[in-house]
C-alpha positions in Angstrom: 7.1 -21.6 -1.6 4.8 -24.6 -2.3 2.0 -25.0 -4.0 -1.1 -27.5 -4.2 -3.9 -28.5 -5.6 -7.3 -27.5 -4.5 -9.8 -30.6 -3.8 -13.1 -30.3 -1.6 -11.3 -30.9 1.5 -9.0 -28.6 0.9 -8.7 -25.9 3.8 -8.0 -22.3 2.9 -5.0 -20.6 4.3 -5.8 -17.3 6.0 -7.3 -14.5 3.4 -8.2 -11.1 3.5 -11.9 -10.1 3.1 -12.7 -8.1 -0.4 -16.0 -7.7 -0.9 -17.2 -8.3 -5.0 -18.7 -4.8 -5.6 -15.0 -3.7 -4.8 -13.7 -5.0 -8.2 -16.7 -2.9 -9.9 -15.3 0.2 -9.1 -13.1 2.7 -10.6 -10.1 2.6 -8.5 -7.0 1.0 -9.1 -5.4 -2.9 -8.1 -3.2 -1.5 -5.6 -6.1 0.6 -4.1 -8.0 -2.3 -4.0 -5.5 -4.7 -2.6 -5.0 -2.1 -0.1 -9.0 -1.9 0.9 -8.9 -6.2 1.4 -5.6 -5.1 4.1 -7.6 -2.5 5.8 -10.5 -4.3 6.1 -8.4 -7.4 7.6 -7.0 -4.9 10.1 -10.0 -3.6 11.1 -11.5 -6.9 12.0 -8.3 -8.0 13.6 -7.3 -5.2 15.8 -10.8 -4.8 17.0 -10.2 -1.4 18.2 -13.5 1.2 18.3 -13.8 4.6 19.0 -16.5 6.1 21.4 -19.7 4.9 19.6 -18.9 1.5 19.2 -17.3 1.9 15.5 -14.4 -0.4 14.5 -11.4 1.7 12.8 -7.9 1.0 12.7 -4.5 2.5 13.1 -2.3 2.0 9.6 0.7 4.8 9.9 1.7 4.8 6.0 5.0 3.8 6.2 3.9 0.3 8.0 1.1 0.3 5.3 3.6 0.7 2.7 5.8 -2.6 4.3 2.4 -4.1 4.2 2.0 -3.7 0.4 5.7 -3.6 -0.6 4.3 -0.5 -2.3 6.0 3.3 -1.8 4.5 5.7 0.3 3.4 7.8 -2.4 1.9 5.1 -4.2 0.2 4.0 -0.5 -0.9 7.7 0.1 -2.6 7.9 -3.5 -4.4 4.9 -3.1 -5.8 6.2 0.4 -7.3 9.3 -1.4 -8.4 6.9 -3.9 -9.9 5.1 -1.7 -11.3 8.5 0.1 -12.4 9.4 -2.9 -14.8 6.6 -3.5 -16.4 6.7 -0.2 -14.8 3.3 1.2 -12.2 5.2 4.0 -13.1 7.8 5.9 -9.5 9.4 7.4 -9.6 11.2 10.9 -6.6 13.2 11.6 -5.4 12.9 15.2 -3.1 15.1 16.7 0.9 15.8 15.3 2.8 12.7 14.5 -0.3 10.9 15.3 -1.7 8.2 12.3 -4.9 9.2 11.6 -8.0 6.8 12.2 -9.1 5.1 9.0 -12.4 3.7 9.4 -13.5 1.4 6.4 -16.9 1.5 5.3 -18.8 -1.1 3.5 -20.4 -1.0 0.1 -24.6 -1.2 0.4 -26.1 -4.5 0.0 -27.8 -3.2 -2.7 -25.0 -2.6 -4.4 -23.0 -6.0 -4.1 -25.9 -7.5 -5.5 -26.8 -5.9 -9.1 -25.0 -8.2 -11.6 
């Protein structure tokens, strides 16, 4: 891989979204890492359910490729991420990934530096 300098002009390659109040919270890199991927996904795949709410479909094994993380570090960073109110996980039937709809931190909250 290359690398460059940044100038003015310079045009950003693709990036994920990670919004700052993220990097305030308890939770760890990989977990955080892992919130920027969702949140890409979400945007990108564009899918929503019956009221109009974005969510995407991440089955953990393709999750884990994602991250070039294991699946029980990718499944501990999920609850992690559960746990701080940023997922909300919505089982689905047998053999069926769940929904994982990714919720944004407050405005209030990105804000208090």
């Amino acid at each position: 891989m290359e690398f460059e300098f940044m100038t003015a002009d310079t045009v950003l390659p693709p990036c994920m979204p990670l919004p700052t109040a993220i990097l305030r919270l308890p939770v760890s890199s990989t977990a955080k890492v892992m919130y920027a991927r969702l949140l890409d996904a979400t945007f990108a795949a564009s899918t929503e359910d019956t009221n109009g709410i974005l969510f995407v479909r991440f089955p953990i094994v393709e999750l884990a490729a994602a991250l070039s993380r294991s699946s029980v570090t990718v499944k501990r960073s999920l609850k992690e991420l559960e746990d701080a109110g940023l997922i909300l996980r919505v089982r689905r039937g047998v053999g069926e990934p769940n929904r994982i709809y990714t919720l944004l931190p407050k405005k209030e909250g990105c804000c208090d530096e």
